[in-house]
C-alpha positions in Angstrom: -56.7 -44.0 49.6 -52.7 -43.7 49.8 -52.4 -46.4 47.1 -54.9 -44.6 44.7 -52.8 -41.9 45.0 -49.7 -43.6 44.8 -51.1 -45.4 41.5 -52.1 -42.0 40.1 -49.0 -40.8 40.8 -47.3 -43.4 38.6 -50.1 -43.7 36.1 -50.3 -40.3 35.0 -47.3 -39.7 34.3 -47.7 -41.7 31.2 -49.7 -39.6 29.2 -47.0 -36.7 29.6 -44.8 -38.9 27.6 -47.0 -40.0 24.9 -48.4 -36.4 24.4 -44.9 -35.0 25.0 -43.3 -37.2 22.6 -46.3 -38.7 20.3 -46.3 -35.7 17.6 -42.4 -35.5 17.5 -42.2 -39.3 16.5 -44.8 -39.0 14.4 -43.2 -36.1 12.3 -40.1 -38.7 12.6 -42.0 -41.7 11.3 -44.4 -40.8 9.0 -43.9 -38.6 5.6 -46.8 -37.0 5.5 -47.2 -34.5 8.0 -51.1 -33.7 8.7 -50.5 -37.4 10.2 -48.0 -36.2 13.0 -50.3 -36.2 15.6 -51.8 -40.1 14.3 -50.2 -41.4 17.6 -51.7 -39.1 20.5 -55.2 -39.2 18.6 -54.7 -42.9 18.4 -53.7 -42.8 22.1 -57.2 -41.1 22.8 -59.3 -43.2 21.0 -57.7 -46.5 22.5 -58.9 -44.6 26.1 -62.3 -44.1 24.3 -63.0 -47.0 23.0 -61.4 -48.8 26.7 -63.9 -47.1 28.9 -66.6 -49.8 28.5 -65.1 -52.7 28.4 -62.8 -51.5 31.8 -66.2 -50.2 33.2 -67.5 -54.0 32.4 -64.0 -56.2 33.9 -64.4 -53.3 36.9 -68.3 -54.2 37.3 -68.0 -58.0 37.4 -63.9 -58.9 38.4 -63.7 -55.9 40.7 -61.8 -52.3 40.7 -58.2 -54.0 41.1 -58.4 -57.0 39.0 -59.0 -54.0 36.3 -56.9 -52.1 37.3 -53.9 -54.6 37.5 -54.6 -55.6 33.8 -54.6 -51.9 32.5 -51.3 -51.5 34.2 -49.8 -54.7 32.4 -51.2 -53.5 29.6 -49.7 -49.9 30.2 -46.2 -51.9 30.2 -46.8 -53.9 27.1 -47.8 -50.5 25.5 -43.9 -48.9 26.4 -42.5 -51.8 24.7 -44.5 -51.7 21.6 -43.6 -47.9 20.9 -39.8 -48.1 21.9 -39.8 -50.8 19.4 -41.5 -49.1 16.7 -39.0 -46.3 17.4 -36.3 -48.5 17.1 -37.7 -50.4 13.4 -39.2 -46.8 12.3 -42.7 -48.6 12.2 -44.8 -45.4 12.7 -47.8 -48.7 12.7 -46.0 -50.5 15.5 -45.7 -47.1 17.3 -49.5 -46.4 16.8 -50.2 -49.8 18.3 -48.2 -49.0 21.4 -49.6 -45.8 22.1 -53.4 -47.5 21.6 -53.1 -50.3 23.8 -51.7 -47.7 26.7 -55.3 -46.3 25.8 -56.6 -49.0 28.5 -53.9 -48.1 31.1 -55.2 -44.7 30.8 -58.8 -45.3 31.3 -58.1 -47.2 34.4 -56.0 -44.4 35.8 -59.0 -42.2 35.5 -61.1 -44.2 36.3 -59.0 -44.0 39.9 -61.1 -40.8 40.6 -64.4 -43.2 40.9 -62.7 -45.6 43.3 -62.2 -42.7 45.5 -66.1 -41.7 45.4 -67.0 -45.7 46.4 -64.7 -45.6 49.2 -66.2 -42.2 51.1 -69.4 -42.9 50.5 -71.0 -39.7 51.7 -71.9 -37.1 48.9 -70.2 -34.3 51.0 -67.2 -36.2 50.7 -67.1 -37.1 47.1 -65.7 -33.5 45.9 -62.3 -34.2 48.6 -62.1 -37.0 47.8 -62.1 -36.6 43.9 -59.3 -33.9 44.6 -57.1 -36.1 47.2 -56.9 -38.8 44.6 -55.8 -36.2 41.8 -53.0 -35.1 44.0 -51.3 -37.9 42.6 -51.2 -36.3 39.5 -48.7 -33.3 40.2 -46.5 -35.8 41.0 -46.9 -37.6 38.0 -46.5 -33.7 36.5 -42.8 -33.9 37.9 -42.1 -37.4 36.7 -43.5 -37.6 33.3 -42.3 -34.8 31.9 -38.6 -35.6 33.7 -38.8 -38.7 32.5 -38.8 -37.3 28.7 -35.8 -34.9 29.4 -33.5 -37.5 31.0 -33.8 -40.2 28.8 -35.1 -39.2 25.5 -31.6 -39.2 24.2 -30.9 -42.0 26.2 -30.6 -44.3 23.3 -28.5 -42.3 21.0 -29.5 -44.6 18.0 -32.8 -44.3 18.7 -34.1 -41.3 19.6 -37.2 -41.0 22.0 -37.4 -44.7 22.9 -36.0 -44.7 26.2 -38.7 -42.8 27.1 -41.4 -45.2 26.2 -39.4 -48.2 27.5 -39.2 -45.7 30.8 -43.0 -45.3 30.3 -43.1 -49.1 30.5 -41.2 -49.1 33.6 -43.5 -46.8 35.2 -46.4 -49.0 34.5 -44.3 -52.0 36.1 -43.6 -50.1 39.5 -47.3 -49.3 39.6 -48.5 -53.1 39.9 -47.7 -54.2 43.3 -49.3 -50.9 44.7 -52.2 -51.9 42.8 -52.0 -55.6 43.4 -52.1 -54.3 46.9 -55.7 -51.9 46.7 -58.6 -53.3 49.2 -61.8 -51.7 47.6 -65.4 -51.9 48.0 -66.3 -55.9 46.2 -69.1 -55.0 42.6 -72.3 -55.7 44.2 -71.1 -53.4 47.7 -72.4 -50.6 46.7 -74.8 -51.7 44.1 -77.3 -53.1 46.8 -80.7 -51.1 45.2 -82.7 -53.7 43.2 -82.5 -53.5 40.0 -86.1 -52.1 39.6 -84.4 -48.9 41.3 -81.9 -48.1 37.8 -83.9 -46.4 35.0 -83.2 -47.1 31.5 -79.7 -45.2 30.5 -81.4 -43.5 27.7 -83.7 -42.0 30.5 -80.7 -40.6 32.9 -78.8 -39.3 29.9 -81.3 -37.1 28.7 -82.0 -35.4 31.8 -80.9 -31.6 31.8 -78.4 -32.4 35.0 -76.6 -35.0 32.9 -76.6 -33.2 29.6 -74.7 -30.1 31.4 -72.4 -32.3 33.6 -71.3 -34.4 30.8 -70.7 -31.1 28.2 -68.8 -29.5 31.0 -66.7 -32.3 31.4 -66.0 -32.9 27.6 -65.7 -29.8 27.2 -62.9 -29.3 29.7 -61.2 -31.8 28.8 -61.5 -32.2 25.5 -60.0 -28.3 24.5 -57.2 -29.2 27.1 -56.6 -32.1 25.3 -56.8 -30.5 22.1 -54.9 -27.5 22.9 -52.0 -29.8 24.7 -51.6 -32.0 21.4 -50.8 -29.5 19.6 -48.4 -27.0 21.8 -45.3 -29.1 21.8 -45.2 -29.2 18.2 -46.5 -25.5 18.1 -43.3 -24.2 20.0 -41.0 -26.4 18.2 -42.4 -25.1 15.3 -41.5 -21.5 16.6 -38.1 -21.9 17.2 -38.4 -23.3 20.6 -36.4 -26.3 22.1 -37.8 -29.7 22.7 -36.3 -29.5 26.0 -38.4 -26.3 26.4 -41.7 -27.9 24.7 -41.2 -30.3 27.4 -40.8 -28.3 30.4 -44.4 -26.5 29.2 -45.9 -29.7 29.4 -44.6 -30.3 32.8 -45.7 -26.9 34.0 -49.4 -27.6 32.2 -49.5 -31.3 34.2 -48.3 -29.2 37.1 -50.9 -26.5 37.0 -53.4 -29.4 36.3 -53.1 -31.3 39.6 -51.7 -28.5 41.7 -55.1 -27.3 42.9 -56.6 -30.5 44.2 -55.4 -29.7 47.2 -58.3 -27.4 47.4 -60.3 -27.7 44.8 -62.2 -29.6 46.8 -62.9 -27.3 49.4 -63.7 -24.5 46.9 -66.9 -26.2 45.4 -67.5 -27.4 49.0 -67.8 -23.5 50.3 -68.9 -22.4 46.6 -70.9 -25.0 44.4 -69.6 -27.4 42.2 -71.5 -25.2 39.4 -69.9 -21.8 39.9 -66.3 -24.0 40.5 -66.9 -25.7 36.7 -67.8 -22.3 35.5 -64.4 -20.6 36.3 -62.7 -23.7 35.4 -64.1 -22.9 31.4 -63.2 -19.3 32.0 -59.5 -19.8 32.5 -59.7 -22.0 29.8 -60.8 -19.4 27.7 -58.4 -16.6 28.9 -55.4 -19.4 28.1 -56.7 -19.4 24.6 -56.7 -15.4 25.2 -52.8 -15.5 26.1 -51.7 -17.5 23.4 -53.5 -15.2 21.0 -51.0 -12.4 22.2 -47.4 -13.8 21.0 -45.3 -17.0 20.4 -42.8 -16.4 23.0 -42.2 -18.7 25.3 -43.7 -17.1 28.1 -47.1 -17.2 26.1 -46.5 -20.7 25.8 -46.0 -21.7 29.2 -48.7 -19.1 30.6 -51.2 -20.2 28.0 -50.3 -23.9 29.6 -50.3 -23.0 33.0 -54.0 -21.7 32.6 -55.2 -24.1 30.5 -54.0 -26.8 33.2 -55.9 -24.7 36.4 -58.6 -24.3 34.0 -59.3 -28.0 33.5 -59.1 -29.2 37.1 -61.9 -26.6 38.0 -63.8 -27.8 35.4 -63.0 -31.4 35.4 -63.2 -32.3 39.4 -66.5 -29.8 38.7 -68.1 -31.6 36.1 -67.7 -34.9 38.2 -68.9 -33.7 41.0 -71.6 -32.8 39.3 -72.2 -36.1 37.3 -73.0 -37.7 40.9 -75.9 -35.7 41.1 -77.3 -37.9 37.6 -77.7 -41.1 39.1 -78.8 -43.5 41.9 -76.3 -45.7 43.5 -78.2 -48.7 41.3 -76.9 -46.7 38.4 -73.4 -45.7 38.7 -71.2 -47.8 36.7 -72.9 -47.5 33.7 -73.9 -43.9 33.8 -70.2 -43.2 34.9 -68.8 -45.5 32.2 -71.0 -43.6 29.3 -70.1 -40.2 30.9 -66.3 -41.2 30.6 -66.9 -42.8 26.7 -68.4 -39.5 25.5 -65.8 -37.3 27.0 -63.1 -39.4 25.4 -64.5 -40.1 22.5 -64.9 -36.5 22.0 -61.0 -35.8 22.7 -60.0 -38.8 20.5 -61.9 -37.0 17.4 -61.0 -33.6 18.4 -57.3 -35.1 18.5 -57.5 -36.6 15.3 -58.3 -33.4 13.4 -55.4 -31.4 16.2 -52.4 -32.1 13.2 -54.2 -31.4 10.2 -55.4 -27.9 11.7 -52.4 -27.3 12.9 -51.2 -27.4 9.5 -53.8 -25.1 7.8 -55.4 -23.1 10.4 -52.4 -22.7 12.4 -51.7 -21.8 16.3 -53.9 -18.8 16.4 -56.9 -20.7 14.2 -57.1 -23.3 17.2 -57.3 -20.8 19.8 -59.5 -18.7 18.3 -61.8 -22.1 17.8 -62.3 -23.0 21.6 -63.9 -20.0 22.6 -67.5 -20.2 21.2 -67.3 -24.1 22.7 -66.5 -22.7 25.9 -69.1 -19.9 25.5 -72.1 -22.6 24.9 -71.3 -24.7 28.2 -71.1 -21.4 30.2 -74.7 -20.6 28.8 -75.8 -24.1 29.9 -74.8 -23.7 33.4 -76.4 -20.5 33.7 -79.7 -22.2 32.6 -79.3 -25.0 35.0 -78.8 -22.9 38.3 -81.7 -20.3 36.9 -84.2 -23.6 36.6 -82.8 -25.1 39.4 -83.2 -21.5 41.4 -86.9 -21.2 39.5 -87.4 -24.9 41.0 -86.5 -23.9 44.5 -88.5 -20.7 44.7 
Protein backbone atom coordinates (compact mmCIF):
# COMPACT_ATOMS: atom_id res chain seq x y z
CA UNK A 1 0.00 0.00 0.00
CA UNK A 2 3.07 2.37 0.62
CA UNK A 3 4.06 2.18 -3.06
CA UNK A 4 0.48 2.99 -4.26
CA UNK A 5 0.74 5.88 -2.31
CA UNK A 6 4.13 6.67 -3.23
CA UNK A 7 3.02 6.27 -7.08
CA UNK A 8 0.02 8.53 -6.39
CA UNK A 9 2.12 10.83 -4.91
CA UNK A 10 4.23 11.28 -8.02
CA UNK A 11 1.46 10.61 -10.50
CA UNK A 12 -0.78 13.20 -9.50
CA UNK A 13 1.12 15.71 -9.54
CA UNK A 14 1.05 15.71 -13.30
CA UNK A 15 -2.22 16.85 -13.93
CA UNK A 16 -1.56 20.11 -11.74
CA UNK A 17 0.91 21.02 -14.47
CA UNK A 18 -1.06 20.28 -17.49
CA UNK A 19 -4.15 22.02 -16.07
CA UNK A 20 -1.96 24.75 -14.48
CA UNK A 21 -0.15 25.37 -17.55
CA UNK A 22 -2.43 23.75 -20.51
CA UNK A 23 -4.76 27.00 -21.08
CA UNK A 24 -1.69 29.51 -20.77
CA UNK A 25 0.17 27.62 -23.67
CA UNK A 26 -2.68 27.37 -25.48
CA UNK A 27 -3.42 31.11 -25.47
CA UNK A 28 0.49 31.13 -26.40
CA UNK A 29 0.23 28.78 -29.28
CA UNK A 30 -2.81 29.01 -30.88
CA UNK A 31 -4.48 32.41 -32.45
CA UNK A 32 -7.69 31.75 -31.93
CA UNK A 33 -8.67 31.97 -28.48
CA UNK A 34 -12.03 29.81 -27.86
CA UNK A 35 -9.19 27.00 -28.57
CA UNK A 36 -7.04 27.88 -25.34
CA UNK A 37 -8.23 25.30 -23.38
CA UNK A 38 -7.71 22.53 -26.76
CA UNK A 39 -4.84 21.02 -24.64
CA UNK A 40 -6.41 20.22 -21.05
CA UNK A 41 -9.73 19.01 -22.94
CA UNK A 42 -7.37 17.02 -25.14
CA UNK A 43 -5.65 15.88 -21.90
CA UNK A 44 -9.20 14.59 -20.66
CA UNK A 45 -10.22 12.87 -23.57
CA UNK A 46 -6.82 10.91 -23.95
CA UNK A 47 -7.82 9.68 -20.03
CA UNK A 48 -11.26 8.90 -21.53
CA UNK A 49 -10.63 7.26 -24.28
CA UNK A 50 -7.46 5.26 -22.08
CA UNK A 51 -9.79 3.80 -19.48
CA UNK A 52 -10.62 0.65 -21.51
CA UNK A 53 -7.83 -0.27 -23.14
CA UNK A 54 -5.76 0.22 -19.46
CA UNK A 55 -8.79 -1.68 -17.85
CA UNK A 56 -8.06 -4.52 -20.71
CA UNK A 57 -3.67 -4.59 -20.35
CA UNK A 58 -4.69 -4.38 -16.30
CA UNK A 59 -7.21 -7.46 -16.84
CA UNK A 60 -4.92 -9.83 -18.79
CA UNK A 61 -0.91 -8.45 -18.15
CA UNK A 62 -1.72 -7.47 -14.56
CA UNK A 63 -2.13 -4.01 -12.40
CA UNK A 64 1.81 -3.23 -12.68
CA UNK A 65 2.67 -4.31 -16.07
CA UNK A 66 -0.10 -1.37 -16.75
CA UNK A 67 0.74 0.60 -14.71
CA UNK A 68 4.59 0.63 -15.68
CA UNK A 69 3.55 1.42 -19.27
CA UNK A 70 1.23 4.44 -18.38
CA UNK A 71 4.11 5.83 -16.47
CA UNK A 72 6.51 5.50 -19.57
CA UNK A 73 4.06 6.81 -21.34
CA UNK A 74 3.45 9.73 -18.78
CA UNK A 75 7.36 10.45 -19.57
CA UNK A 76 7.13 10.41 -23.34
CA UNK A 77 4.10 12.77 -22.86
CA UNK A 78 6.53 15.66 -20.88
CA UNK A 79 8.83 15.41 -23.78
CA UNK A 80 6.27 15.83 -26.46
CA UNK A 81 4.85 19.16 -24.82
CA UNK A 82 8.24 20.72 -23.81
CA UNK A 83 8.95 20.25 -27.38
CA UNK A 84 6.02 21.68 -28.88
CA UNK A 85 6.70 24.60 -26.49
CA UNK A 86 10.04 24.91 -27.75
CA UNK A 87 8.83 24.64 -31.97
CA UNK A 88 5.48 26.58 -31.01
CA UNK A 89 3.54 23.48 -32.40
CA UNK A 90 0.35 24.06 -30.41
CA UNK A 91 -0.36 20.09 -32.50
CA UNK A 92 2.80 18.66 -31.05
CA UNK A 93 1.69 20.20 -27.60
CA UNK A 94 -1.79 18.62 -27.95
CA UNK A 95 -0.16 15.30 -28.69
CA UNK A 96 1.89 15.49 -25.50
CA UNK A 97 -0.75 16.37 -23.23
CA UNK A 98 -3.08 13.29 -24.88
CA UNK A 99 -0.77 10.52 -24.59
CA UNK A 100 -0.21 11.69 -20.58
CA UNK A 101 -4.13 10.90 -20.92
CA UNK A 102 -2.98 7.12 -20.29
CA UNK A 103 -0.59 7.99 -17.43
CA UNK A 104 -3.52 9.59 -15.85
CA UNK A 105 -5.93 6.79 -16.15
CA UNK A 106 -3.54 4.50 -14.46
CA UNK A 107 -3.00 6.78 -11.59
CA UNK A 108 -6.67 6.65 -10.92
CA UNK A 109 -7.06 3.66 -11.54
CA UNK A 110 -4.50 3.31 -8.22
CA UNK A 111 -7.64 3.76 -6.07
CA UNK A 112 -8.97 0.10 -7.43
CA UNK A 113 -5.67 -1.50 -6.61
CA UNK A 114 -6.23 -0.41 -3.12
CA UNK A 115 -9.92 -2.11 -3.03
CA UNK A 116 -8.26 -5.67 -4.42
CA UNK A 117 -5.65 -5.61 -1.86
CA UNK A 118 -8.23 -5.19 1.44
CA UNK A 119 -10.53 -7.28 0.29
CA UNK A 120 -13.18 -6.77 2.94
CA UNK A 121 -16.08 -4.22 1.93
CA UNK A 122 -15.64 -2.50 5.37
CA UNK A 123 -12.28 -1.77 4.28
CA UNK A 124 -12.76 -0.54 0.88
CA UNK A 125 -13.80 3.19 1.96
CA UNK A 126 -9.97 3.44 4.07
CA UNK A 127 -8.57 2.17 1.87
CA UNK A 128 -9.77 4.30 -1.11
CA UNK A 129 -8.79 7.34 1.21
CA UNK A 130 -5.25 5.98 2.33
CA UNK A 131 -4.30 5.61 -1.30
CA UNK A 132 -5.50 9.32 -2.14
CA UNK A 133 -3.28 10.65 0.57
CA UNK A 134 -0.82 10.47 -1.95
CA UNK A 135 -2.42 13.06 -3.62
CA UNK A 136 -1.78 16.18 -1.20
CA UNK A 137 1.48 15.46 -1.73
CA UNK A 138 1.30 15.54 -5.27
CA UNK A 139 -0.82 19.00 -4.37
CA UNK A 140 2.64 20.33 -3.00
CA UNK A 141 4.77 19.08 -5.80
CA UNK A 142 2.81 19.78 -8.92
CA UNK A 143 1.85 23.01 -8.42
CA UNK A 144 5.73 23.75 -7.08
CA UNK A 145 6.94 22.26 -9.74
CA UNK A 146 5.12 25.03 -12.17
CA UNK A 147 6.48 27.93 -9.99
CA UNK A 148 10.19 26.89 -9.90
CA UNK A 149 10.76 26.04 -13.26
CA UNK A 150 8.32 27.54 -15.56
CA UNK A 151 10.70 30.19 -16.38
CA UNK A 152 13.34 27.82 -16.19
CA UNK A 153 14.01 27.99 -19.76
CA UNK A 154 14.02 31.60 -20.38
CA UNK A 155 13.67 30.97 -24.26
CA UNK A 156 10.93 28.90 -23.83
CA UNK A 157 8.61 29.61 -21.48
CA UNK A 158 6.63 26.83 -19.64
CA UNK A 159 8.63 23.92 -20.94
CA UNK A 160 10.65 23.14 -18.08
CA UNK A 161 7.72 22.30 -16.44
CA UNK A 162 6.56 19.61 -18.79
CA UNK A 163 10.14 18.27 -19.20
CA UNK A 164 9.85 18.29 -15.09
CA UNK A 165 6.44 16.62 -15.56
CA UNK A 166 8.44 13.98 -17.49
CA UNK A 167 10.76 13.59 -14.75
CA UNK A 168 8.14 12.92 -12.37
CA UNK A 169 6.78 10.15 -14.39
CA UNK A 170 10.59 8.64 -14.55
CA UNK A 171 10.98 8.62 -10.65
CA UNK A 172 7.62 6.90 -10.48
CA UNK A 173 8.82 3.66 -12.38
CA UNK A 174 10.95 1.75 -10.11
CA UNK A 175 8.27 2.25 -7.25
CA UNK A 176 5.93 0.80 -9.65
CA UNK A 177 8.22 -1.79 -11.16
CA UNK A 178 8.45 -2.63 -7.56
CA UNK A 179 4.17 -3.14 -6.70
CA UNK A 180 3.23 -6.98 -5.63
CA UNK A 181 -0.56 -7.04 -6.32
CA UNK A 182 -3.23 -9.50 -6.42
CA UNK A 183 -2.36 -11.75 -10.18
CA UNK A 184 -6.03 -11.02 -12.90
CA UNK A 185 -7.75 -14.15 -12.20
CA UNK A 186 -7.15 -13.70 -7.99
CA UNK A 187 -9.91 -12.11 -7.32
CA UNK A 188 -11.94 -13.04 -10.34
CA UNK A 189 -12.51 -16.70 -9.03
CA UNK A 190 -16.67 -16.63 -9.60
CA UNK A 191 -17.52 -18.53 -12.79
CA UNK A 192 -18.25 -16.70 -15.43
CA UNK A 193 -22.07 -17.72 -15.20
CA UNK A 194 -21.91 -15.52 -11.91
CA UNK A 195 -21.26 -11.77 -14.14
CA UNK A 196 -24.55 -10.47 -15.72
CA UNK A 197 -24.55 -8.89 -18.97
CA UNK A 198 -23.03 -5.12 -18.44
CA UNK A 199 -26.05 -3.56 -19.99
CA UNK A 200 -27.97 -5.40 -17.08
CA UNK A 201 -25.61 -3.92 -14.00
CA UNK A 202 -25.53 -0.48 -15.61
CA UNK A 203 -29.06 0.03 -15.61
CA UNK A 204 -29.73 -0.70 -12.20
CA UNK A 205 -30.87 2.36 -9.94
CA UNK A 206 -27.55 1.76 -7.59
CA UNK A 207 -25.24 2.17 -10.63
CA UNK A 208 -27.11 4.97 -12.35
CA UNK A 209 -26.78 7.15 -9.02
CA UNK A 210 -23.14 6.01 -8.16
CA UNK A 211 -21.90 6.72 -11.58
CA UNK A 212 -23.92 10.42 -11.88
CA UNK A 213 -22.48 11.25 -8.48
CA UNK A 214 -19.14 10.48 -9.56
CA UNK A 215 -19.32 12.30 -12.96
CA UNK A 216 -20.82 14.72 -11.49
CA UNK A 217 -18.19 15.43 -8.92
CA UNK A 218 -15.73 15.28 -10.95
CA UNK A 219 -16.63 16.46 -13.93
CA UNK A 220 -17.75 20.32 -12.48
CA UNK A 221 -14.36 20.15 -10.62
CA UNK A 222 -12.79 19.49 -13.59
CA UNK A 223 -14.67 21.95 -15.40
CA UNK A 224 -14.54 24.67 -12.94
CA UNK A 225 -10.54 24.00 -12.40
CA UNK A 226 -9.92 24.37 -16.38
CA UNK A 227 -11.06 27.40 -16.46
CA UNK A 228 -9.84 29.33 -13.00
CA UNK A 229 -6.33 29.81 -13.94
CA UNK A 230 -7.17 31.58 -16.96
CA UNK A 231 -10.11 33.25 -15.16
CA UNK A 232 -7.74 35.03 -12.57
CA UNK A 233 -5.23 35.83 -15.02
CA UNK A 234 -7.78 37.28 -16.84
CA UNK A 235 -8.68 39.46 -13.67
CA UNK A 236 -5.56 40.93 -13.19
CA UNK A 237 -4.15 38.18 -11.11
CA UNK A 238 -0.60 36.73 -11.36
CA UNK A 239 0.27 33.41 -12.90
CA UNK A 240 2.34 32.79 -9.87
CA UNK A 241 -1.03 33.45 -7.97
CA UNK A 242 -3.29 31.28 -10.52
CA UNK A 243 -0.85 28.68 -9.57
CA UNK A 244 -0.81 28.79 -5.96
CA UNK A 245 -4.93 28.43 -6.24
CA UNK A 246 -4.43 25.36 -7.98
CA UNK A 247 -2.13 24.13 -5.36
CA UNK A 248 -4.47 25.04 -2.62
CA UNK A 249 -7.58 23.31 -4.81
CA UNK A 250 -5.13 19.89 -5.12
CA UNK A 251 -4.48 20.46 -1.51
CA UNK A 252 -8.06 20.76 -0.36
CA UNK A 253 -8.73 17.80 -2.69
CA UNK A 254 -6.53 15.15 -1.04
CA UNK A 255 -6.34 16.67 2.42
CA UNK A 256 -9.38 14.91 3.80
CA UNK A 257 -8.59 11.37 2.95
CA UNK A 258 -7.23 11.07 5.99
CA UNK A 259 -10.70 10.85 7.18
CA UNK A 260 -12.82 10.64 4.68
CA UNK A 261 -12.82 7.32 5.13
CA UNK A 262 -13.88 7.16 8.47
CA UNK A 263 -16.70 9.75 7.93
CA UNK A 264 -18.76 7.42 5.43
CA UNK A 265 -17.69 4.54 7.74
CA UNK A 266 -19.66 6.27 10.94
CA UNK A 267 -22.10 8.16 8.34
CA UNK A 268 -22.92 6.39 4.94
CA UNK A 269 -21.19 6.66 1.92
CA UNK A 270 -24.69 8.31 0.66
CA UNK A 271 -25.03 11.20 3.09
CA UNK A 272 -20.83 11.57 2.65
CA UNK A 273 -21.41 12.03 -1.47
CA UNK A 274 -24.26 14.26 -0.70
CA UNK A 275 -22.18 16.99 1.23
CA UNK A 276 -19.43 16.46 -1.14
CA UNK A 277 -22.06 18.11 -4.10
CA UNK A 278 -23.12 20.58 -1.57
CA UNK A 279 -19.73 22.20 -1.09
CA UNK A 280 -19.45 22.01 -4.60
CA UNK A 281 -22.25 24.08 -5.00
CA UNK A 282 -21.48 26.71 -2.23
CA UNK A 283 -17.85 26.99 -4.21
CA UNK A 284 -19.84 27.97 -7.23
CA UNK A 285 -21.83 30.29 -4.50
CA UNK A 286 -18.36 32.03 -3.53
CA UNK A 287 -17.17 32.78 -6.75
CA UNK A 288 -20.48 34.31 -7.64
CA UNK A 289 -19.64 37.06 -4.88
CA UNK A 290 -16.35 38.82 -6.34
CA UNK A 291 -13.05 38.27 -8.40
CA UNK A 292 -10.72 38.87 -5.67
CA UNK A 293 -8.35 36.63 -5.03
CA UNK A 294 -9.66 35.38 -1.94
CA UNK A 295 -12.89 34.31 -3.92
CA UNK A 296 -10.67 32.57 -6.05
CA UNK A 297 -8.77 30.48 -3.74
CA UNK A 298 -11.92 30.02 -1.37
CA UNK A 299 -14.04 29.03 -4.41
CA UNK A 300 -10.96 26.37 -5.04
CA UNK A 301 -10.52 25.34 -1.65
CA UNK A 302 -14.28 24.18 -1.66
CA UNK A 303 -14.52 22.93 -4.79
CA UNK A 304 -11.43 20.56 -3.88
CA UNK A 305 -13.16 19.27 -0.28
CA UNK A 306 -16.19 19.16 -2.21
CA UNK A 307 -14.96 16.60 -4.74
CA UNK A 308 -13.16 14.20 -2.41
CA UNK A 309 -16.52 13.76 -0.48
CA UNK A 310 -18.14 13.18 -3.44
CA UNK A 311 -15.60 11.30 -5.37
CA UNK A 312 -14.21 8.59 -2.57
CA UNK A 313 -18.32 8.63 -2.02
CA UNK A 314 -19.42 7.82 -5.34
CA UNK A 315 -16.76 4.91 -5.37
CA UNK A 316 -17.63 3.55 -2.54
CA UNK A 317 -20.73 3.34 -3.68
CA UNK A 318 -20.01 1.84 -7.17
CA UNK A 319 -18.82 -1.39 -5.15
CA UNK A 320 -22.15 -1.88 -4.08
CA UNK A 321 -23.04 -2.40 -8.32
CA UNK A 322 -21.26 -5.40 -8.89
CA UNK A 323 -20.11 -8.94 -7.99
CA UNK A 324 -16.52 -9.77 -7.70
CA UNK A 325 -17.06 -11.71 -11.32
CA UNK A 326 -17.83 -8.21 -12.48
CA UNK A 327 -15.48 -5.67 -11.37
CA UNK A 328 -13.11 -4.81 -14.01
CA UNK A 329 -15.49 -4.14 -16.55
CA UNK A 330 -18.22 -2.42 -14.55
CA UNK A 331 -15.29 -0.35 -12.90
CA UNK A 332 -13.70 0.35 -16.29
CA UNK A 333 -17.19 1.66 -17.85
CA UNK A 334 -17.81 3.60 -14.57
CA UNK A 335 -14.38 5.34 -15.00
CA UNK A 336 -15.06 5.88 -19.21
CA UNK A 337 -18.30 7.69 -18.57
CA UNK A 338 -16.95 9.89 -15.81
CA UNK A 339 -14.14 10.88 -18.07
CA UNK A 340 -15.68 11.03 -20.99
CA UNK A 341 -18.01 13.42 -19.51
CA UNK A 342 -15.11 15.77 -18.20
CA UNK A 343 -13.25 15.53 -21.56
CA UNK A 344 -16.64 17.11 -23.31
CA UNK A 345 -17.39 19.35 -20.54
CA UNK A 346 -13.62 20.44 -20.95
CA UNK A 347 -13.86 20.91 -24.51
CA UNK A 348 -16.68 23.49 -24.36
CA UNK A 349 -14.70 25.06 -20.67
CA UNK A 350 -12.73 27.87 -23.25
CA UNK A 351 -15.32 28.72 -25.54
CA UNK A 352 -17.79 29.52 -22.48
CA UNK A 353 -15.31 31.15 -20.94
CA UNK A 354 -15.22 33.42 -23.73
CA UNK A 355 -19.04 34.16 -24.01
CA UNK A 356 -20.64 33.29 -20.94
CA UNK A 357 -17.86 34.33 -18.78
CA UNK A 358 -16.76 33.41 -14.95
CA UNK A 359 -20.14 34.02 -13.44
CA UNK A 360 -22.14 32.06 -16.54
CA UNK A 361 -20.07 28.90 -15.55
CA UNK A 362 -20.92 29.05 -11.98
CA UNK A 363 -24.19 29.81 -12.23
CA UNK A 364 -24.33 26.55 -14.74
CA UNK A 365 -23.19 23.82 -12.17
CA UNK A 366 -25.82 24.32 -9.85
CA UNK A 367 -28.98 22.74 -11.40
CA UNK A 368 -26.35 19.62 -12.24
CA UNK A 369 -25.61 19.42 -8.74
CA UNK A 370 -29.30 19.87 -7.73
CA UNK A 371 -30.39 16.68 -10.05
CA UNK A 372 -27.74 14.24 -8.35
CA UNK A 373 -28.85 15.43 -4.87
CA UNK A 374 -32.53 14.55 -5.87
CA UNK A 375 -31.22 11.10 -6.99
CA UNK A 376 -29.70 10.20 -3.81
CA UNK A 377 -32.56 11.19 -1.91
CA UNK A 378 -34.64 8.70 -4.10
CA UNK A 379 -32.20 5.99 -3.54
CA UNK A 380 -32.04 6.03 0.39
CA UNK A 381 -36.12 6.70 0.42
CA UNK A 382 -36.44 3.24 -1.90
CA UNK A 383 -33.77 1.71 -0.21
CA UNK A 384 -35.51 2.83 3.33
CA UNK A 385 -39.10 1.72 1.65
CA UNK A 386 -37.17 -1.66 0.81
CA UNK A 387 -36.05 -2.20 4.31
CA UNK A 388 -39.20 -1.42 6.08
Amino acid sequence: MGLLVAAQSLGGASPPIIISLGGLVGQQLSSNPTASTLPVSIYQLGLALSTLPAAWLMNRLGRRHAYVLGALLGVLSGVIAAQGIAHSDFVTFCIGTALAGFYAACVQSYRFAAIDIVGAPELQAKAISLVMVGGLIAAIIGPQVVIWTRDALPATPFAGSFYSQAALALLALPLLMGLRLPPPQAKNAAAPSDARPLREIIQSPQFVTACAAGVVSYGLMAFLMTAAPMAMVGCGHSVGEAALGIQWHVLAMFAPSFFTGKLIARFGKRRITALGLIMIAMAGGLALLGLELLHFWGALILLGVGWNFGFIGATALLTECYRPAERAKVQAFNDFLMFGTVAVASFGSGELLHTAGWNGINYGMLPLVAAVLLMLGLQARRQKMAAA
